[in-house]
C-alpha positions as CSV (number, residue, x, y, z in Angstrom):
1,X,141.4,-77.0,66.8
2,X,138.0,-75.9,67.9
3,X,136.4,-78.9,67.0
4,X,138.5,-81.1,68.9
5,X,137.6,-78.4,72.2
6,X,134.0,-78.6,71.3
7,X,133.6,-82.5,71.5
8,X,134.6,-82.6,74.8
9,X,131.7,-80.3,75.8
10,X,129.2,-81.4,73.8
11,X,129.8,-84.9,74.8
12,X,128.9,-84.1,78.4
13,X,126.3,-82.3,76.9
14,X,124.9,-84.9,76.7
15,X,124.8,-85.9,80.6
16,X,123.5,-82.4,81.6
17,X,121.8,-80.1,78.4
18,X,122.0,-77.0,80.8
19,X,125.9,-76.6,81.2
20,X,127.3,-73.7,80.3
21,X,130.6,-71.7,81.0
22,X,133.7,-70.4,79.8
23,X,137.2,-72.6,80.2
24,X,140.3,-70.3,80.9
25,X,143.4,-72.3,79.3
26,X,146.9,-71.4,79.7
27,X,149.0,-72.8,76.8
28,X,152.7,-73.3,76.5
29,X,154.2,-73.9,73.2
30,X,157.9,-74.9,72.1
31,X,160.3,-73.9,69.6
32,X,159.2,-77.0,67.4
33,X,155.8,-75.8,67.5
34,X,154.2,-78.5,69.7
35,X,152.2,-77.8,73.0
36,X,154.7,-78.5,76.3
37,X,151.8,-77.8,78.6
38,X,148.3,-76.4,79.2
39,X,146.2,-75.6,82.4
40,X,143.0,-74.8,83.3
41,X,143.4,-70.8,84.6
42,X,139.8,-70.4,85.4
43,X,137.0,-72.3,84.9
44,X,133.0,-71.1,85.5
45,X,132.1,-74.5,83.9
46,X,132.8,-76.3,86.6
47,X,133.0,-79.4,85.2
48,X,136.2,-81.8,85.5
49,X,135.3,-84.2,82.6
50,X,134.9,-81.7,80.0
51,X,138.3,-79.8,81.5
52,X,140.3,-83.1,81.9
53,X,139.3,-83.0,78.1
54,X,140.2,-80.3,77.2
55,X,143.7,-80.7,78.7
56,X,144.4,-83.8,76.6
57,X,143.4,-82.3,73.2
58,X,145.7,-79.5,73.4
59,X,148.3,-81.3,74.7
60,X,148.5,-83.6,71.4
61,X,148.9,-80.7,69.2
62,X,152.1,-79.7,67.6
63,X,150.9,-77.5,64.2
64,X,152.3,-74.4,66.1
65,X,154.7,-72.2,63.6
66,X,158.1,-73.2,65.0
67,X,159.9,-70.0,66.2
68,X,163.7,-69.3,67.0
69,X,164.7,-71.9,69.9
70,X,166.7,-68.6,71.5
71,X,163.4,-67.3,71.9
72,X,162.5,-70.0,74.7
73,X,158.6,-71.1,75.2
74,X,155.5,-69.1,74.1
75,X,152.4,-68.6,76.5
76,X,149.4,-67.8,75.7
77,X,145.7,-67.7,77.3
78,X,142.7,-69.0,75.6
79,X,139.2,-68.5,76.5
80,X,136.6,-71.1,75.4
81,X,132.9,-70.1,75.5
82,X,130.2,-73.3,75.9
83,X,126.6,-72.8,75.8
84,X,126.0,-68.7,75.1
């Protein structure tokens, strides 16, 4: 899925060639392996278009290895780099 992360930087990119930051997501996935929510933890990008992005990408995913529904929701944090 990095690609589909990366397009949202590098198209506002674009707009202003020195942004750079890292984009702290927290990701919820559910027993049928789709995404049920994600937020922005922390963010030193400072940048709404390229987090508003970001949100909507992972929020159409649903390739997640389906687990045990008695198991409940997964949550996990993923760091996203831009510009180092």
């Amino acid at each position: 899925h990095v690609p589909a992360v990366r397009y949202c930087y590098e198209r506002e990119l674009k707009r202003n060639p020195n942004l750079k930051g890292k984009v702290s997501v927290r990701i919820t996935v559910g027993p049928d392996g789709a995404v049920k929510d994600a937020a922005i933890v922390s963010s030193t990008l400072n940048n709404e278009r390229v987090e508003r992005c970001i949100l909507a990408r992972i929020r159409l995913w649903k390739d997640f290895k389906p687990i045990d529904p008695s198991e409940g929701d997964v949550t996990f944090r993923q760091v996203y780099a831009f510009g180092y």
